[in-house]
C-alpha positions in Angstrom: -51.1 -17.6 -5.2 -51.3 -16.6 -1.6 -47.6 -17.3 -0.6 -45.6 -14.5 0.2 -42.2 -16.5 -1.5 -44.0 -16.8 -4.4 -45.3 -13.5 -4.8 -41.8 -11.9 -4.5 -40.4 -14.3 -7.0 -42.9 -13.3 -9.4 -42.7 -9.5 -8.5 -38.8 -9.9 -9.5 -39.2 -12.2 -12.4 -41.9 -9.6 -14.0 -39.0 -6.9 -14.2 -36.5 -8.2 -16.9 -33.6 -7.2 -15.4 -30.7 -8.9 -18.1 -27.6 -8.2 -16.4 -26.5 -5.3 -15.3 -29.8 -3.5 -15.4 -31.5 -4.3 -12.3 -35.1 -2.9 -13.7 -36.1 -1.5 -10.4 -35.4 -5.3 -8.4 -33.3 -4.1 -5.6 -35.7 -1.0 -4.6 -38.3 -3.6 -4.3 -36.2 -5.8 -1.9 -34.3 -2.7 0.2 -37.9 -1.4 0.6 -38.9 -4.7 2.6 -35.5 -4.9 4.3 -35.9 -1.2 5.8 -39.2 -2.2 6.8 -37.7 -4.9 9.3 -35.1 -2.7 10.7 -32.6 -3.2 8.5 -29.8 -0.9 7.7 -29.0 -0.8 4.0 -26.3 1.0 1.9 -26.4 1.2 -1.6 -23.1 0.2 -3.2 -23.4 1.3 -6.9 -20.2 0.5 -8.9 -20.4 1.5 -12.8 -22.5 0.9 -14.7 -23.9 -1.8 -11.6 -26.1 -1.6 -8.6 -25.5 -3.3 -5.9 -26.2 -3.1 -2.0 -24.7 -4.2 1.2 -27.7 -4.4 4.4 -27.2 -5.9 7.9 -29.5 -6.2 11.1 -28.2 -6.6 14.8 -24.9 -5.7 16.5 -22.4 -4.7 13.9 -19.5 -6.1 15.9 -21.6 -9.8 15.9 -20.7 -12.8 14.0 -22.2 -12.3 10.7 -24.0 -14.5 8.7 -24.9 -13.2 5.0 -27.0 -14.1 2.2 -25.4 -13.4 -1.2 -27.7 -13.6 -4.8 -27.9 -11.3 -7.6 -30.7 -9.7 -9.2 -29.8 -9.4 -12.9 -30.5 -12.9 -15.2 -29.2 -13.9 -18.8 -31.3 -12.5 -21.9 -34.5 -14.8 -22.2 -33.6 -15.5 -26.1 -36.7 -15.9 -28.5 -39.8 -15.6 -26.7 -41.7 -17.4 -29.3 -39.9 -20.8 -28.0 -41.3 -20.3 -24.6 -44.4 -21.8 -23.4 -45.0 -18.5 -21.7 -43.8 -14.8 -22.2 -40.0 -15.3 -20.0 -40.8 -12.3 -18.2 -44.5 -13.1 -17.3 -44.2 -15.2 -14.3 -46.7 -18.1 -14.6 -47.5 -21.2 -12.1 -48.1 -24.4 -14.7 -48.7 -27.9 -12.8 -47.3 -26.2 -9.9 -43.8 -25.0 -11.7 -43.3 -21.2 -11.3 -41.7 -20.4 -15.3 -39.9 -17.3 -16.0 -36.3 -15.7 -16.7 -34.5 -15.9 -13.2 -37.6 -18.6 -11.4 -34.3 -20.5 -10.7 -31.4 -18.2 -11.1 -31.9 -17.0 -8.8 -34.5 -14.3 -8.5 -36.7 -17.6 -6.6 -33.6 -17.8 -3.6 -33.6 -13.7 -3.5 -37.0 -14.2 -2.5 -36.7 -17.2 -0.6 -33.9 -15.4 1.3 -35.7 -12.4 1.7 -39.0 -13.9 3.2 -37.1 -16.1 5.5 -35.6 -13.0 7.1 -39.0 -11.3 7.7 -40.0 -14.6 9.7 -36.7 -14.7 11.3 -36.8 -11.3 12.5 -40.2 -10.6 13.6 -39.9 -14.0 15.8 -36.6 -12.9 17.1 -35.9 -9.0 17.2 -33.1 -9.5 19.2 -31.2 -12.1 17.6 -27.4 -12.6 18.8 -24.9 -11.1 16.3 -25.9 -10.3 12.4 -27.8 -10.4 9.7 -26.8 -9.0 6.5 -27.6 -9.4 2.8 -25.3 -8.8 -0.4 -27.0 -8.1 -3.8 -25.4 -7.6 -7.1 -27.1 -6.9 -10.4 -23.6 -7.8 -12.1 -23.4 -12.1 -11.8 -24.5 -13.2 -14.7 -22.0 -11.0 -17.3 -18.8 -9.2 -16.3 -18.9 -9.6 -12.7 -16.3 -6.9 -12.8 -18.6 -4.1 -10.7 -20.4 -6.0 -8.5 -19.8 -8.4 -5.7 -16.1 -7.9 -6.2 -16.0 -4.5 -5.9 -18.5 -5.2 -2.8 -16.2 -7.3 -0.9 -13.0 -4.6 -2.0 -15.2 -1.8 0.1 -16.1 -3.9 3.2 -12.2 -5.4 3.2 -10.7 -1.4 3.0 -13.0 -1.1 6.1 -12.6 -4.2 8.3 -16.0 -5.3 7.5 -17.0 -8.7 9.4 -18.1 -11.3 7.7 -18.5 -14.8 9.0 -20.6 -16.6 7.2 -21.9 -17.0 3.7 -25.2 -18.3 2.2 -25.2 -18.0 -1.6 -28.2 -19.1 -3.4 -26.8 -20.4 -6.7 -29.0 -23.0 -8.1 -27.0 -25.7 -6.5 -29.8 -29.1 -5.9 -29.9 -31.6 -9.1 -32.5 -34.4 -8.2 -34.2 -32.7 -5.4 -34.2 -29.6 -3.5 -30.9 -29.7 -1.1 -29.6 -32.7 -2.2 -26.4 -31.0 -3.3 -24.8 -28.3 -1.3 -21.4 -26.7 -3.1 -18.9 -25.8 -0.6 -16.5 -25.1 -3.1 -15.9 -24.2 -6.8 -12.5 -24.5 -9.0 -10.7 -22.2 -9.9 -10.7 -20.7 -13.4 -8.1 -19.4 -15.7 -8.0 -18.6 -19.7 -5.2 -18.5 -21.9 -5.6 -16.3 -24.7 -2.9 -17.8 -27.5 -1.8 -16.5 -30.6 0.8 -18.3 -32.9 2.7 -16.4 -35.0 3.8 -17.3 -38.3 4.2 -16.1 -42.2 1.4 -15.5 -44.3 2.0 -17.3 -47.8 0.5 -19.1 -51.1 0.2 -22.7 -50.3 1.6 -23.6 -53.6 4.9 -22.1 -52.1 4.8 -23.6 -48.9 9.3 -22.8 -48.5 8.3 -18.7 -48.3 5.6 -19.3 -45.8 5.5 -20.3 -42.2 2.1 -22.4 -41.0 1.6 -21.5 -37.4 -1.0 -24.4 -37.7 1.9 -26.8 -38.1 3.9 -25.5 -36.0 1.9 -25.6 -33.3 0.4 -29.4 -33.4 3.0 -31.0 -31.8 2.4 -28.1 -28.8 -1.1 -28.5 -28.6 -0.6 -32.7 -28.2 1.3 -32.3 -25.6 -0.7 -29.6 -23.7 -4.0 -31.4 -24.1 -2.0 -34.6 -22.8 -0.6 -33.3 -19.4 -1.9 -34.5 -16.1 -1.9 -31.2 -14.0 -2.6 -33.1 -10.5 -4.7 -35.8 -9.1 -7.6 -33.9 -7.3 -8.2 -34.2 -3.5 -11.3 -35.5 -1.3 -12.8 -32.2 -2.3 -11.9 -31.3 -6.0 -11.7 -33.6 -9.1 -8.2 -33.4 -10.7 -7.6 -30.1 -12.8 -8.8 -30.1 -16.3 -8.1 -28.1 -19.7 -10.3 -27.6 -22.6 -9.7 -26.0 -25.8 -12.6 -23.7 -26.0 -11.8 -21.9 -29.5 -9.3 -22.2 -32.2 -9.0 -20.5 -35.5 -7.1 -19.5 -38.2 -7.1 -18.7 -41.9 -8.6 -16.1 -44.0 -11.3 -18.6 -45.2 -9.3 -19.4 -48.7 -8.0 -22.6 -49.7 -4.8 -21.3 -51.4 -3.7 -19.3 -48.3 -1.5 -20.4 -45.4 -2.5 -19.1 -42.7 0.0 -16.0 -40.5 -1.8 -16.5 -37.4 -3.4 -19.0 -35.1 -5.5 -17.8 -32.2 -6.2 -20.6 -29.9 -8.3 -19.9 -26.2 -8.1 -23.0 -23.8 -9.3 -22.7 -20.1 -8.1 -24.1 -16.7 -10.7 -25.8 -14.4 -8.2 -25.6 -11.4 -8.0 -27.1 -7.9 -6.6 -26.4 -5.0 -3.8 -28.8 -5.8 -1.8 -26.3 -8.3 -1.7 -22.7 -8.5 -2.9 -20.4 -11.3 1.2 -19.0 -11.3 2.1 -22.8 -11.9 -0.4 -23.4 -14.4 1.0 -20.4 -16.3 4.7 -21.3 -16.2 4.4 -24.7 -17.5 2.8 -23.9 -20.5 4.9 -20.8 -21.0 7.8 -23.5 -20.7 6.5 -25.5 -22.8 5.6 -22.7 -25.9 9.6 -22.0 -25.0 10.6 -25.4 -25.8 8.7 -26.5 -29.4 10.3 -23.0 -30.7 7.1 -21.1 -31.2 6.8 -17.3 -31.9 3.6 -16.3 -30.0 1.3 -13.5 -27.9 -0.5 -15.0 -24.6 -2.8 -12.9 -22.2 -3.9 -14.6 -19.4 -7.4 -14.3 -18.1 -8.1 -15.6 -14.5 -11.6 -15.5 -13.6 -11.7 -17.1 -10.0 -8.9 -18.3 -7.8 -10.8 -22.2 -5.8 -12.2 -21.6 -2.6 -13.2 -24.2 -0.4 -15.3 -24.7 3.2 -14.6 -27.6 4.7 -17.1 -28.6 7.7 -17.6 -26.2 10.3 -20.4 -24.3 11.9 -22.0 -23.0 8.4 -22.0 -26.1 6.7 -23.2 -28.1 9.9 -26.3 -26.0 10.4 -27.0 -26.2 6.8 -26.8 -29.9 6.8 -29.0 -30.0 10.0 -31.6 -27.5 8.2 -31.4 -29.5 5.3 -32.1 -33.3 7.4 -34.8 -31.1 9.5 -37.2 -29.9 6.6 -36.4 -32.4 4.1 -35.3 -35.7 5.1 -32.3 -35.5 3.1 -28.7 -36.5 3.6 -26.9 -33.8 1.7 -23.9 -34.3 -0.3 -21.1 -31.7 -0.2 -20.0 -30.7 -4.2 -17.3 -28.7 -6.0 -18.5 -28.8 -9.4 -19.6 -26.5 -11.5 -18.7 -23.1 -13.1 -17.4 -20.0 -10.9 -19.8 -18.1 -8.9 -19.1 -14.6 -6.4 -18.5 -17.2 -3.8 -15.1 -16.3 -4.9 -15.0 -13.5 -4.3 -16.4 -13.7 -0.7 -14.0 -16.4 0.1 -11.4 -13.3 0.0 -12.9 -12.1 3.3 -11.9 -15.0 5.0 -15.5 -15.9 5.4 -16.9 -19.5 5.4 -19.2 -20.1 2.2 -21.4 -22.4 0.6 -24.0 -22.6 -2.3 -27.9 -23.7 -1.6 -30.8 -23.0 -3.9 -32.9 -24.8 -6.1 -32.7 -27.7 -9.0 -30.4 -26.1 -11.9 -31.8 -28.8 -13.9 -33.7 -25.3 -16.5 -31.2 -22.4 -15.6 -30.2 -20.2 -19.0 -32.9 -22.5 -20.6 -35.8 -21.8 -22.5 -38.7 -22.4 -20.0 -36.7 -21.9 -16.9 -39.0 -23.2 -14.0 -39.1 -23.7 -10.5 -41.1 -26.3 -8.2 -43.7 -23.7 -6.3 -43.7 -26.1 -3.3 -39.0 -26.1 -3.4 -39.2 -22.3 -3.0 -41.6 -22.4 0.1 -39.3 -25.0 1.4 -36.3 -23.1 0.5 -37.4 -20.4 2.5 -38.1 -23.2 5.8 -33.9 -24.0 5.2 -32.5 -20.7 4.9 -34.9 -19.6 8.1 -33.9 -22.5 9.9 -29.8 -21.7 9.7 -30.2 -18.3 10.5 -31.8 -19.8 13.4 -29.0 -22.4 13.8 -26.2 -19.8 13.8 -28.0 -16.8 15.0 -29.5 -18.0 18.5 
């Protein structure tokens, strides 16, 4: 297909770049970005490559797009309709490992910076880009350690376009300006190995700890706001035992996460149920895990223009969202930056047969070219 989106896409979905092995992605896109001027600097971190590039006056209002490079292991190929690394256009679907997340916004982003620049050389302030092949598994050398450099150095940063798959019915109907925070408790109860015929020389941390877990899965952690849905805790895994029937168990390892708004803090969240471990008398070990602290951009000049791009291209009325898992938009949120989500229908992402509509990357490309135009003239 003659359609210079499309043909990037494919050219990054045909290199299987499962996180963090970016499989040659980011040479292809720093190639095209030096082409237009652009200054680039290579950021490896690890075992992770990642790279920081900006065009016009370093000392500008900023306005970057974020995305990552690397995608989640395609599973079986035998259950997809097509090899997941063999991009292919079916009834006008591009299918492949990363069509939606989110190797087709990289190239969306990418394109719509080539336009933008050669139609306006000498654009007020900045344009920069921030790729990571480290999203989609540790996230522990990429955009984090990204945003650590250009803090230590005063780097600017404004604005922040990330291309998460953010649009559910159709392409920009959603727009995330926000995502919970989250935080995992890793819980061990302690108690005394024994025969269960003999329950008086054993200690069942699996007893012990019911009347604990009833009340933790019963508290009400906050109401929400206008912007976040009240906090919420799942039990993710729980297990104890040595797989016999005649043994009481001497440990039970429990993991529950914290879907947290902006309405409690993670310190809060870790008090309480340290308090309440403290008060039902239980012997235990607890690491802590916190992935993300919320983030949240309320209107302003980047969610405006994206809203106006948005109504200009597709008709749409967007709707502003906080839902979802974590994404490096919290880690840019640390720079003081403003930052929302916009990309494609996550209706396939990690799926077998992950697809995007041909026609919602072409238009992508129209959005992200038309708020660079919005914020940069």
């Amino acid at each position: 297909m003659n359609c210079p989106v499309i043909q990037l896409a494919q050219e990054l979905i045909s290199r299987p770049s499962i996180s963090p092995d970016d499989q040659g992605c980011q040479a292809l896109l720093t190639e095209r970005l030096e082409k237009l001027g652009f200054t680039v600097e290579q950021m490896p971190f690890g075992d992770t490559l990642n790279f920081w590039a900006y065009h016009g006056a370093k000392d500008g209002e900023t306005l970057a797009f974020a995305g990552h490079t690397d995608v989640v292991p395609a599973g079986d190929p035998a259950k997809w309709q097509t090899p997941p690394f063999t991009p292919t256009i079916i009834n006008q679907h591009l299918y492949g490992r990363g069509a939606a997340d989110m190797k087709g916004s990289v190239a969306a982003m990418v394109v719509a910076a080539e336009r933008f620049v050669e139609k306006h050389p000498d654009h007020q302030g900045r344009l920069a880009f921030l790729i990571t092949s480290d999203e989609e598994a540790d996230a522990t050398h990429g955009t984090v350690k990204v945003v650590e450099t250009l803090m230590k150095r005063n780097e600017r940063l404004d604005y922040c376009l990330v291309g998460e798959p953010s649009s559910q019915a159709q392409l920009g109907d959603i727009v995330k300006n926000g995502r919970r925070g989250s935080l995992t408790a890793n819980l061990t109860i302690l108690g005394t190995q024994g025969h269960v015929a003999y329950p008086h020389l054993a200690d069942n941390p699996v007893h012990r700890a019911t009347a604990f877990l009833q009340e933790l899965t019963n508290i009400q952690w906050d109401q929400g706001n206008k912007f976040f849905p009240a906090t919420s805790m799942q039990i993710a895994n729980i297990h104890a035992g040595t797989g016999a029937s005649n043994v009481i168990p001497g440990e039970l390892f429990i993991q529950f996460n914290f879907r947290f708004s902006t309405e409690v803090t993670d310190t809060l969240i870790r008090e309480q149920v340290e308090t309440l471990l403290e008060r039902h008398n239980l012997k235990y070990q607890l690491k802590w895990a916190l992935s993300g602290q919320p983030f949240l951009t309320p209107k302003g000049k980047l969610v405006d223009a994206t809203i106006q791009a948005i109504k200009e291209k597709t008709t749409l009325t967007t709707e502003l969202s906080t839902s979802g898992g974590t994404s490096d938009g919290r880690f840019i949120a640390q720079m003081g930056a403003q930052v929302i989500e916009l990309g494609p229908l996550n209706a396939t992402i990690h799926k077998v047969d992950e697809c995007v509509k041909v026609d919602d990357l072409q238009q992508l490309a129209l959005i992200y070219e038309r708020v660079m135009e919005l914020l940069l003239l």
